[in-house]
Every structure is written in C-alpha cells, then in structure tokens.
N, C-alpha and C positions, 0 to 999 in steps of 0.2 A: 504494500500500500504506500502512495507517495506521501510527503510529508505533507502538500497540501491537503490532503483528505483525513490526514492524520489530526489537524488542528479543525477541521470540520468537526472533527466527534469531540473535542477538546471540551470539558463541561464550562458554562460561562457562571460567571458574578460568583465566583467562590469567596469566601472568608478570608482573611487573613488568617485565621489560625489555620484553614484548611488548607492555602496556600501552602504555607510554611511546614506542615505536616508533611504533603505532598513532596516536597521540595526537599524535605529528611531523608527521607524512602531512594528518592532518585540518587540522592549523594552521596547516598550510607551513612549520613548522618557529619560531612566534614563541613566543617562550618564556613569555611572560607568560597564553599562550592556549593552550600545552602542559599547564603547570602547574595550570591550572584544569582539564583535561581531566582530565589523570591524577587528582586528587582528585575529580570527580566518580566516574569510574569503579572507583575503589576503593572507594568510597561504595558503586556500584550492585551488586558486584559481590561485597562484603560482604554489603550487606543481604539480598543475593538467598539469598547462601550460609546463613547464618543461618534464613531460613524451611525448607529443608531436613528441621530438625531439632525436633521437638516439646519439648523439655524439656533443660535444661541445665543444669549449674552449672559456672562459672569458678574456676578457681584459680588466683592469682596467686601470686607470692615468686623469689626471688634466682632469676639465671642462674647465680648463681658458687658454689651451696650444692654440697658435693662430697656422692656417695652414702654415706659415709660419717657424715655427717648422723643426727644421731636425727632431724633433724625435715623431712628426707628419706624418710624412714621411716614416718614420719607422713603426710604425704601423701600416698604409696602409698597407704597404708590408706583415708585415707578416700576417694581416688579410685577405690579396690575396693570399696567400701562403697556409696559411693553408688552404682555401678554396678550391683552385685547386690543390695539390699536395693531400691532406688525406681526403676531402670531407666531414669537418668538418661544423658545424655551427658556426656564431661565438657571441657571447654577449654581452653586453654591458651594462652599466647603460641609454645609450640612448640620454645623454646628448651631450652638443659641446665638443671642445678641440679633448684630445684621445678616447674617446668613439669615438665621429664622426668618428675619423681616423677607426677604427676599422672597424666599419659601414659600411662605406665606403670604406673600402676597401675589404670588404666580397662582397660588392655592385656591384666594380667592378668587381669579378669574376663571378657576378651573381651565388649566395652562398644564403644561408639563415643567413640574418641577424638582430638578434634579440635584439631589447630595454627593459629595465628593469629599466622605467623611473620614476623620482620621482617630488613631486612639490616644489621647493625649494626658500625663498626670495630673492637669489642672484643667476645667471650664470645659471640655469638651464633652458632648454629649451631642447626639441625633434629633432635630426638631421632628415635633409629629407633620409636619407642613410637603414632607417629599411624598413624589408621585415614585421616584424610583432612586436608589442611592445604592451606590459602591464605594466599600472600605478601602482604605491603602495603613500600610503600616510606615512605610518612608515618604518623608516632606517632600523629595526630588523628585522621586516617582509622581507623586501624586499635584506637584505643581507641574510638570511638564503636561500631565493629562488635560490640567486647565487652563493651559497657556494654549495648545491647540484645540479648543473645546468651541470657540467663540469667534462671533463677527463684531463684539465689541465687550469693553471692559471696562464696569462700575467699579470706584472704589471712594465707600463710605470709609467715616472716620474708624482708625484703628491703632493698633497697636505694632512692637517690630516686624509679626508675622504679617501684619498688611501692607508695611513700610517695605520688609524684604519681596511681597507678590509684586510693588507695584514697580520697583527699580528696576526687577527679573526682567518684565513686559517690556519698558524703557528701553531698557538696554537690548533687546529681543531685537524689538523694532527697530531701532536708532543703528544698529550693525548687518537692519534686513535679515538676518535668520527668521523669520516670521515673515507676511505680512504685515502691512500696517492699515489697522483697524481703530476707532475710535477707543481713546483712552478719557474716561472722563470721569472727575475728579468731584464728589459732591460733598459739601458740607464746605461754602464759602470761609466760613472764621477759621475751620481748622487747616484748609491747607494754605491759606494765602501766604502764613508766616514762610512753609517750607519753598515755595512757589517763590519768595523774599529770597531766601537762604540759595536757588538753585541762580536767580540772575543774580545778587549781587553777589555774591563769591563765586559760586562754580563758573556763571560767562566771564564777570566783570572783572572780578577783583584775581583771580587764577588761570581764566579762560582754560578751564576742563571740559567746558561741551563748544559745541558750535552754537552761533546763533538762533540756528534752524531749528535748533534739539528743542528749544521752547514749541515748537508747533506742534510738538509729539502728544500735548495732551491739554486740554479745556477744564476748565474751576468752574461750576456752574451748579446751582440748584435751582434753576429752571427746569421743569419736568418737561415741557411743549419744547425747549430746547434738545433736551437729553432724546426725545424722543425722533425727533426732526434729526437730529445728528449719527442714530443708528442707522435711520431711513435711507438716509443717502452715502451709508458706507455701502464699500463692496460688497459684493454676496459671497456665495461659499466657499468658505477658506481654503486654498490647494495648496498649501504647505508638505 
C-alpha cells in the first residue's frame, strides 16, 4: 500500500495524550525520536484540520480578560460580524478571556467556531463557545497551524503570549514567508503606546524596520472598519 493511502486511513483529531502514546509504541519508547514524532504529527494533523475550512479569521488576546471586559465585548461583536456579514469562520486559541469572546461570538451567529486549544499550568481551559477544536501540546506546533489558518488576523489586548502571536505574523509577512493578509490591531488605548514604541525607536530613533513595515498592520476599533478591511483582502490563502 503506498504511503498516500497509508495517511488516508490515518485516524484524525487524536488527543495529545493519544498522540504521544502512539508516538511511544513507534519509537520504543526513545525520547529524542518520541518528540520528533509528536511535533510532526501535530504538524500533520493541524494542517490537515485547517484545509477543512474555506475562509477564516483568527482572533487572538488575553486568556485572563474577565466578560466583564468592554473589550470583551468587542470581540463578540466582531466575531458576530464577521460571521454574518462575510460568512467567515472564526478561530481561536480556545481558551477563556478573548478567545471565548470570539467563540462566542461566532457562536452567537451560529458560525463555525473553531479552538486551537493548548494544555497550559495557568488560565487555560476550553470555552463551551466551539463548534469544533483540536488540542496541541507545543506552542510552535500549534502557532504555525494559526498562522496559516486565516485570511486575516485580530488581535485584542493581551499579554506576552499575544505580544509573541502578533511579532511571529509581522515578521511572517514583513520577510513574505506568508502572504500578506490584514493585521488588525483593536483596543485603540492599548496599543497606541507600542505603535509609539515601534516609530519612534525601532524606525526613528535605531531604524530597525523600514518605513513601509508600518503599513503591515491598522489600530482600529471600528467594527464597519474591521469588517470592510477583511472584505477586501485577498481570498484563499496558497501559502
């Protein structure tokens, strides 16, 4: 049997325990050649999931933002927005805080909304808000799957894990390894400062980016905005 038909019969959305199980058995058990397994197959197993799905946008920001949140609130909406105005999916890490909103707000429009959840010592947990989610045990694994998951990319206010998704994208696009897809950036007060911190140091004061590198991504929490600016990005990602 060739090995394409061999990955036909390959079971899909396994566990991570069951990954890592499976991944014992093949290696005898050697850890160095465990590890490599299991990061392949989350690999495989991502990307596979991801083709599923015609059209997406990713929403990133805090695990720890409470519903209570105006900008909580916000991301509801525009996870209901884009769902019923462009008939988009929407993504998430799966977790509380702004994932949920997201979730959840895709949830409300009865949308497809999807988790891309991780197991982590603090704050993570699964919202009830997905229509379909898959585990990853590693960060890398499981941010490359969201980096090629979307034809554009929210990111609400967060913490380093949202500060590290959104440099990744930046940098992604800005050296062209990706497409470039709309980067947009919502919660005006919080990021204006870093937005401060990227021209006058990094252009002005160091000249570490080019000029241009500013056009890479929009500060806006205009929803009719946000929503007009998916509209006229390119379509399906061929990365």
């Amino acid at each position: 049997m060739s090995q394409n038909n061999n990955n036909h019969y390959r079971p899909k959305k396994l566990t991570t325990d069951e990954i890592r199980e499976g991944c014992v058995l093949l290696t005898d058990g050697d850890e160095h050649e465990t590890r490599i397994c299991v990061i392949n197959e989350e690999f495989r197993q991502g990307l596979d999931f991801i083709k599923t799905y015609d059209a997406s946008v990713t929403i990133f920001g805090s695990a720890r933002t409470p519903e209570t949140d105006p900008y909580y609130d916000l991301a509801r909406t525009i996870a209901r927005r884009i769902v019923q105005d462009l008939g988009y999916a929407i993504v998430t890490g799966g977790g509380p805080g702004m994932m949920e909103a997201g979730n959840r707000g895709a949830h409300d429009a009865r949308g497809r909304s999807i988790g891309f959840s991780i197991k982590l010592p603090m704050e993570q947990t699964s919202n009830p808000y997905m229509t379909d989610e898959l585990s990853f045990y590693f960060f890398f694994s499981r941010k490359v799957c969201m980096t090629y998951a979307s034809e554009a990319y929210i990111y609400m206010p967060g913490g380093f894990g949202t500060l590290d998704e959104l440099f990744e994208i930046l940098t992604l696009v800005q050296t062209e390894k990706i497409s470039r897809f709309p980067i947009i950036l919502v919660g005006e007060d919080f990021w204006r400062p870093l937005d401060a911190f990227i021209k006058k140091t990094l252009l002005e004061q160091y000249q570490t980016i080019s000029p241009e590198d500013l056009d890479l991504y929009i500060i806006t929490d205009d929803v009719d905005l946000i929503i007009e600016t998916i509209k006229k990005a390119p379509g399906k990602r061929d990365d």
